[in-house]
Every structure is written in structure tokens, then in C-alpha cells.
C-alpha positions as CSV (number, residue, x, y, z in Angstrom):
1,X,-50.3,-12.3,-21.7
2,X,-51.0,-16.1,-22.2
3,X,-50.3,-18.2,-19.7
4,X,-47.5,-20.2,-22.3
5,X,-45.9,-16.7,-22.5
6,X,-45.3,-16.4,-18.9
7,X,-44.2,-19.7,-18.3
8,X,-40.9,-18.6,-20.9
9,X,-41.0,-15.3,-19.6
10,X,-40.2,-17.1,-16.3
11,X,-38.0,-19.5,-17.2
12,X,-36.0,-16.6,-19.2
13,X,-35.9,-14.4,-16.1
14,X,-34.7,-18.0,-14.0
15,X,-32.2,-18.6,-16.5
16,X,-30.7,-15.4,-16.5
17,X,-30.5,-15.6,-13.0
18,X,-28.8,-18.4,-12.6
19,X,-26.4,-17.3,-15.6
20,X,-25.8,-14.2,-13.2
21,X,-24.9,-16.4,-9.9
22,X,-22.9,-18.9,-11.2
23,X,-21.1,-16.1,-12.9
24,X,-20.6,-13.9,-9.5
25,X,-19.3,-17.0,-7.4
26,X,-16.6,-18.0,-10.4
27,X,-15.7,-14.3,-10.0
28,X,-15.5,-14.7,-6.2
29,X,-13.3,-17.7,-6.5
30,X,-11.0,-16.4,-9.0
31,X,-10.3,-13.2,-6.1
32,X,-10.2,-15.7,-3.5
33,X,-7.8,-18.4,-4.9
34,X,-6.2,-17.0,-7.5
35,X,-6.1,-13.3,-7.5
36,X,-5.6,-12.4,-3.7
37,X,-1.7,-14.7,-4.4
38,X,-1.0,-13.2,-7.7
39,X,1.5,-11.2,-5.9
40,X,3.4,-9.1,-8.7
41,X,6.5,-6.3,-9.3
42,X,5.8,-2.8,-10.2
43,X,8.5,-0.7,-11.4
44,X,8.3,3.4,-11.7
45,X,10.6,5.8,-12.7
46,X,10.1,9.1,-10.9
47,X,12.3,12.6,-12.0
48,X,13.2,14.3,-8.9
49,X,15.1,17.7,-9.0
50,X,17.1,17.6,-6.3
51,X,19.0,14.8,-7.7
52,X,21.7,15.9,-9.7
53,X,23.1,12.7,-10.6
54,X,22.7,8.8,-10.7
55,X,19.6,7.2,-8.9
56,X,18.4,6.0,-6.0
57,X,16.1,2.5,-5.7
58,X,13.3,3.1,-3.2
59,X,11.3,-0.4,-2.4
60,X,7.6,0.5,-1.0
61,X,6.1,-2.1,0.2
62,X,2.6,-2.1,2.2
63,X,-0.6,-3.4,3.9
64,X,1.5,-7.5,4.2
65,X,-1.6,-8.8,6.7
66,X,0.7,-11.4,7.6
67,X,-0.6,-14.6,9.4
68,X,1.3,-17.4,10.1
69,X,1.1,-19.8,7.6
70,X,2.1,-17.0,4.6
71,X,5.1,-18.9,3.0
72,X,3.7,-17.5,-0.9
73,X,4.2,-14.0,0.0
74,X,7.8,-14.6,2.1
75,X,9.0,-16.6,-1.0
76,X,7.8,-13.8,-3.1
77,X,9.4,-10.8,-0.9
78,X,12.8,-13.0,-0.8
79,X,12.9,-12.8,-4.6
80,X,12.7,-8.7,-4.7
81,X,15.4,-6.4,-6.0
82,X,17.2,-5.8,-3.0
83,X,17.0,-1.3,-2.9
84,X,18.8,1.1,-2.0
85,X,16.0,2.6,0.6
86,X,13.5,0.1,2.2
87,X,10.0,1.2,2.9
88,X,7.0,-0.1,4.5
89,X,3.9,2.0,5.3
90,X,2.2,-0.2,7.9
91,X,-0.5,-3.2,8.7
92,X,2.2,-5.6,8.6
93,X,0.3,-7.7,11.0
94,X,-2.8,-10.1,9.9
95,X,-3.0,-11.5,13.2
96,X,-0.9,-11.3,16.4
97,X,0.3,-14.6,16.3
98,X,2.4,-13.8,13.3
99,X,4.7,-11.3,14.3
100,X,7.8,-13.7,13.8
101,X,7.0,-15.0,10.9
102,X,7.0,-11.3,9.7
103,X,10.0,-10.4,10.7
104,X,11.5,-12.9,9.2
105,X,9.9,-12.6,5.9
106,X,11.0,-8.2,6.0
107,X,14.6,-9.3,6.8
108,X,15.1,-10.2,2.9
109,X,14.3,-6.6,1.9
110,X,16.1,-4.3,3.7
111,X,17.8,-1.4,1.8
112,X,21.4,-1.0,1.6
113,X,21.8,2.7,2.8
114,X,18.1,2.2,5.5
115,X,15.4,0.6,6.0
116,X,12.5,2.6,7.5
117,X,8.7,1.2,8.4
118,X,5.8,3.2,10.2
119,X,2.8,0.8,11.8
120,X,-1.0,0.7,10.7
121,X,-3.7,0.0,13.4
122,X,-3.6,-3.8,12.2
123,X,-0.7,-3.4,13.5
124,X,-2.0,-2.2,16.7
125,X,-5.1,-4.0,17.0
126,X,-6.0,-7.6,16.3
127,X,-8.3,-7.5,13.2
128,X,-12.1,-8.5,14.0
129,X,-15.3,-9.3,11.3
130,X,-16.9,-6.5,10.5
131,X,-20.0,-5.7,8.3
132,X,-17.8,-4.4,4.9
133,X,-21.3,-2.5,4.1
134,X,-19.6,0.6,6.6
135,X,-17.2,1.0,4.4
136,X,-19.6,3.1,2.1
137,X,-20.9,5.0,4.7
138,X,-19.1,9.0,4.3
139,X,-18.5,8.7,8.6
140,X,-17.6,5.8,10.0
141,X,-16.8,5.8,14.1
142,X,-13.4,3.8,14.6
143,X,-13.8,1.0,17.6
144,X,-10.5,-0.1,18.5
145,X,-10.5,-3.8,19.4
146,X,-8.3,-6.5,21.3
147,X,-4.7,-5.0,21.3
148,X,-1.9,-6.5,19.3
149,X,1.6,-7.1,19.8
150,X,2.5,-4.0,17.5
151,X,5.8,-3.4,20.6
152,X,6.9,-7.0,19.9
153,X,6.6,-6.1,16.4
154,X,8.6,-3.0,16.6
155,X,11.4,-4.1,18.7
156,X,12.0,-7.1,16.4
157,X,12.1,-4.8,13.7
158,X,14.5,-2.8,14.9
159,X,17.0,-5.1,16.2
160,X,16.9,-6.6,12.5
161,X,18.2,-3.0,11.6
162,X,15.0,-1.0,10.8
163,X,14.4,2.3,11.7
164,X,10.8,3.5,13.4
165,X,9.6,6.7,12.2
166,X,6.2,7.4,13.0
167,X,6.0,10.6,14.2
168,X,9.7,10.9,13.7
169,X,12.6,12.6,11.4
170,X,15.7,10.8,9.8
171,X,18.3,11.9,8.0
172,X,20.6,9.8,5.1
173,X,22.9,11.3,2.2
174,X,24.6,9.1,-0.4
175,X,27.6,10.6,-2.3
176,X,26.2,14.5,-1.8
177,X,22.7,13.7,-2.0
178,X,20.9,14.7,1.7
179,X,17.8,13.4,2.3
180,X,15.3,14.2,4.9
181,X,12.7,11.5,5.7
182,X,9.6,12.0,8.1
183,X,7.7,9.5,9.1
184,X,3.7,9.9,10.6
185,X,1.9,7.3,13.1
186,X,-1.3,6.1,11.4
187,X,-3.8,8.9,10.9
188,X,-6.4,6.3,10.1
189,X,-6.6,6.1,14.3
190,X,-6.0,9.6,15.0
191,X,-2.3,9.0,16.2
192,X,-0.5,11.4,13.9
193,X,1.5,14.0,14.6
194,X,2.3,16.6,11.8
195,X,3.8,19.2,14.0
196,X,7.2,17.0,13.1
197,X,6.8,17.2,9.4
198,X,8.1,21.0,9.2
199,X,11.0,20.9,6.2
200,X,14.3,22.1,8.0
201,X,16.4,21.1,4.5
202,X,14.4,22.7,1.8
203,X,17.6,21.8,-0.5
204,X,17.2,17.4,0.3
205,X,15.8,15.3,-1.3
206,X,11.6,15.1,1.1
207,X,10.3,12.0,1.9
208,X,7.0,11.6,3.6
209,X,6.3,8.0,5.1
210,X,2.5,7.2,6.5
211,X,0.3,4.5,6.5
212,X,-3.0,6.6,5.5
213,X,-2.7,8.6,2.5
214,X,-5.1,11.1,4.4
215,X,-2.6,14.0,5.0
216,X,-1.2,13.9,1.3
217,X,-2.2,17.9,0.8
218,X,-0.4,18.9,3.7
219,X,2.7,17.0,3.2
220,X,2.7,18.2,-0.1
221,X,2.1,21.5,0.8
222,X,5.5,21.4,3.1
223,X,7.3,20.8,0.4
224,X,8.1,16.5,0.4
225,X,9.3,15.2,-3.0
226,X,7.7,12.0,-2.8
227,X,5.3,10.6,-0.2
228,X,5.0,7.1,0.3
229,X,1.5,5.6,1.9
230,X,-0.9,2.3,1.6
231,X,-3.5,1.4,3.8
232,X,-6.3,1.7,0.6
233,X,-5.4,-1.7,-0.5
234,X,-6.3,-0.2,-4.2
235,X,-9.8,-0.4,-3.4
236,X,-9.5,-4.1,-3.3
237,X,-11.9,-4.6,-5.8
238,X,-12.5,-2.7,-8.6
239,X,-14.6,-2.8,-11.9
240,X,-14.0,-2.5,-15.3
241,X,-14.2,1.5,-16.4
242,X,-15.1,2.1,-12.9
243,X,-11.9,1.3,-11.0
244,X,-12.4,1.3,-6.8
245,X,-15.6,1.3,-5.4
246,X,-14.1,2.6,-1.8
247,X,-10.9,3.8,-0.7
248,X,-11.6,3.9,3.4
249,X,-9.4,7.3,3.4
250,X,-10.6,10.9,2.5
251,X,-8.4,10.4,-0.9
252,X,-10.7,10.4,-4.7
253,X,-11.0,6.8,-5.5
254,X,-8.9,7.7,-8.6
255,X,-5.6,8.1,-6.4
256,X,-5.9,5.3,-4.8
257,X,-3.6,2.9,-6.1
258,X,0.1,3.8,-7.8
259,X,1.5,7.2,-8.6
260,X,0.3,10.3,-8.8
261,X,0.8,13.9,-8.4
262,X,0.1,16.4,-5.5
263,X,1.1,19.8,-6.7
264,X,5.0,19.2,-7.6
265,X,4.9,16.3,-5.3
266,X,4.5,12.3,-5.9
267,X,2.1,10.5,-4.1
268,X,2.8,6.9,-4.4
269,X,-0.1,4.6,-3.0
270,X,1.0,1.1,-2.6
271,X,-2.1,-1.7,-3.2
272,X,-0.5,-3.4,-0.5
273,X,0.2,-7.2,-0.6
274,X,-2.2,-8.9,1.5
275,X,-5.5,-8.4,2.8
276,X,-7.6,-8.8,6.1
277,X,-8.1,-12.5,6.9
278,X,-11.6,-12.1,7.3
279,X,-12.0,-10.3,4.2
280,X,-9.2,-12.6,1.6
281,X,-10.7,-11.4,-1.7
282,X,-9.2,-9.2,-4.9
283,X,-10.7,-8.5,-7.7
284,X,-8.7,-6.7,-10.4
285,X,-6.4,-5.1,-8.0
286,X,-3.6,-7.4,-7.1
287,X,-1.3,-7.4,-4.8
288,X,1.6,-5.7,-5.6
289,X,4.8,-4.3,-4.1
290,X,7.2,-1.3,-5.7
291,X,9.9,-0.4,-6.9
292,X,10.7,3.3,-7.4
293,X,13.7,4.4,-9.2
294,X,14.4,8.4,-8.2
295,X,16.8,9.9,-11.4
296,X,17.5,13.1,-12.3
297,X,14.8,15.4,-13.8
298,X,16.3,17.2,-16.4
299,X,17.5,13.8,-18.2
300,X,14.8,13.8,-21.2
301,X,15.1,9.9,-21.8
302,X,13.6,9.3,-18.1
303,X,11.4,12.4,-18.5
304,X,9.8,10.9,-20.7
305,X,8.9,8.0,-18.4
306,X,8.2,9.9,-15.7
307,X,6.2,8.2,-13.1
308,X,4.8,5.7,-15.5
309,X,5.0,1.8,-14.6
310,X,8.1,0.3,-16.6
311,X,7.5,-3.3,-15.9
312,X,5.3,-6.0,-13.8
313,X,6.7,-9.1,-12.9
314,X,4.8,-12.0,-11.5
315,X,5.3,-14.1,-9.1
């Protein structure tokens, strides 16, 4: 090859380099400034057949990694639907210094009839860099860090009116309807307890409350309706055709965000609407809380919509 053709070839190959850079950091921005804030409503409509009539508003929200100065996301939680059943499956906490401000913010979307929440272990410990690279790895050894203020967080909570369940049973019933809710401490750290997730009301309405989605089959295999779980953050980022490269849980990549089905039993995995403050990044996976309407199965018109997403709002 002549030396004129190399010289091209080269600046070809430094061209297309540079074409490939300047498009990664634009992408990078976009998940860092944009995307990460694009906070958004998702709305599902799931048949359950042990309602017999009317519905029942479930709000799911998850993985907030609050930190102090998070006024976007408490403007955004202030605007939601208010339900008739609050949820939040853990890592509320971004940082420890933020348990007030947190609170504060969860205070505007409390249910009518409960409002029930279950910790994460940012909840527990104070989040620290890591090398994101571990994430890949099939094993990964689990370090626990600086401790947080996850008691301060939980007796806040509950004198505001929510209800701890991890590792815990609670009952409810509207106008006939009994429901039977358990609740699991993170299984991402080892804490949880499924010992207390034994069905003693096969005929209520099941559900199953956990930061990790990790012990879907078994929950589902005791006989829970719906099971409500985070922690996966949707991957985070995702790629076109692909979807998540990583779900940092033992679930297929392909659950790992919004509803799906375990046996007869939903598994709804919330995106979350944050993300750790040393890692602020999305990238086609925004943050999202949920809204899930529970109506009656045998009604063909919501059948027919079951567990698909009726509407996304912005925000």
C-alpha cells in the first residue's frame, strides 16, 4: 500500500474515531442532564381474581436515592395520583444526610386505606464509589460500608403514618375485599426472612413487598397475586434491541423493569426514580414511578389490557 493510501487510511480510521467519541460523551450528557430527571408516570392495569368488584389504586414507587438538594423529584412525587395503597420497595436514602428531606417528600403520597415501605441497603449503608465493572461479574462479595441512619429513617416514617414490613405481615380489607400483605428485609444483604411469607388467607387478595426481586419464584410459588420489588433500577442503561446490560439480582435481564408474570402471579419491577450519586447516569431507562390499577378479571374490556402500560406522563 502507498504511502498516500495510508495517510487516508489514517485519517479515515482518526475521523471515525473522533465521530465515535464525540458521539459517546453527547450520549453521556444526555443520561446525565437530561435523562437521569426525566422522571415520568406509568400506569398498568392488572386483572386480579380475587377482586370481585371495583378496583383498587396501588402506587409503587422505588430506589428514590434521595440527597438533599432533590427538589425535581419532590415536586414530581407531590404531583402523583394520590392511591389507594402506597408502596415503596426500598433505597430511599442517597446519602445519610437526607433522611428529612425524604420524609418530607414520601408524605405527599401516602395511600388512603395504607401506606407500607420496606428498606434497601442504601438505606442501611451510606453509598461509597465503587468500580461499576463488578457489576458483570456472575459473584460478587457484598462489603457493607459506613452505616446509615436507616432507624432515623424508619421512625420518621412511621410517625408520618407508614407501616414497616420487612420481614412482617399486615392485614387491610376495603368493602369485603381482605388483603394480606408481607413484606421481606432486603435479600440483596442477606437479611430476609421468608419463613413469614406462609399464605394464611389463600381466599385475599397476596401481596408480596421486597426491595430485591431475588425471591420472586418463591413468593410466587406461595401463592401472592402481585409482588411488588425495585432495586434493578431497569438496568439503568440499556441499548436499543438489547435492553439491560445488568440487572445486579439473579432475575433474566428481560424482567427487569415493569410487569410481568411468574406463574399466575405479577411481578412488578419498578425502574426506580433515582440513582446512586456516584453513578447519576440513564440511558433509555428513565426514572419512573407506578401506578397499578387492580380490577376484576373476568371484566373482558380490562382483560384485554391486562398488565399492559395505559399511559406515561412526564414530568
Amino acid at each position: 500500500m502507498s504511502l498516500p493510501m495510508l495517510g487516508n487510511l489514517a485519517r479515515t480510521t482518526l475521523w471515525s474515531l473522533a465521530v465515535v467519541a464525540t458521539a459517546g460523551l453527547l450520549c453521556v450528557a444526555y443520561g446525565i442532564v437530561i435523562e437521569r430527571r426525566w422522571y415520568r408516570l406509568a400506569d398498568y392495569v392488572v386483572p386480579i381474581p380475587s377482586i370481585a368488584s371495583g378496583s383498587l389504586r396501588i402506587l409503587h414507587v422505588s430506589d428514590l436515592h434521595f440527597v438533599r438538594s432533590d427538589r425535581a423529584k419532590a415536586r414530581f412525587l407531590a404531583a402523583l395520583p394520590r392511591p389507594d395503597i402506597a408502596v415503596v420497595t426500598g433505597d430511599i436514602l442517597g446519602e445519610p444526610e437526607a433522611v428529612q428531606s425524604s420524609v418530607a417528600a414520601l408524605r405527599e403520597v401516602r395511600g388512603r386505606l395504607g401506606s407500607y415501605f420496606v428498606l434497601g441497603s442504601n438505606d442501611y449503608y451510606a453509598p461509597k464509589p465503587l468500580n461499576y465493572l463488578v457489576y458483570f461479574r456472575r459473584r460478587r462479595r457484598h462489603r457493607p460500608g459506613r452505616r446509615s441512619r436507616d432507624a432515623e429513617l424508619r421512625a420518621m416514617l412511621e410517625a408520618d403514618g407508614w407501616q414497616y414490613l420487612a420481614n412482617r405481615r399486615a392485614s387491610l380489607s376495603r368493602d369485603g375485599l381482605r388483603m394480606e400483605l408481607v413484606g421481606l428485609d432486603d435479600p440483596h444483604i442477606e437479611r430476609h426472612d421468608l419463613r413469614v411469607a406462609i399464605r394464611t388467607d389463600s381466599g385475599a387478595l397476596g401481596i408480596a413487598v421486597v426491595h430485591s426481586p431475588d425471591p420472586a419464584p418463591e413468593l410466587a410459588a406461595l401463592g401472592y397475586d402481585l409482588i411488588l420489588t425495585g432495586h434493578t433500577h431497569g438496568g439503568q442503561v440499556r441499548m436499543p434491541l438489547v435492553g439491560a446490560l445488568v440487572t445486579n439480582s439473579t432475575i433474566p435481564t428481560r424482567l427487569c423493569m415493569g410487569m410481568s408474570r411468574v406463574g399466575r402471579t405479577y411481578l412488578h419491577v419498578s425502574p426506580g426514580l433515582g440513582t446512586s450519586k456516584f453513578a447519576p447516569f440513564r440511558f433509555l431507562c428513565r426514572p419512573e414511578a407506578t401506578v397499578l390499577d387492580l380490577v376484576p378479571e373476568e371484566d373482558p374490556a380490562q382483560d384485554e389490557r391486562s398488565a399492559t402500560t395505559r399511559s406515561n406522563a412526564a414530568s
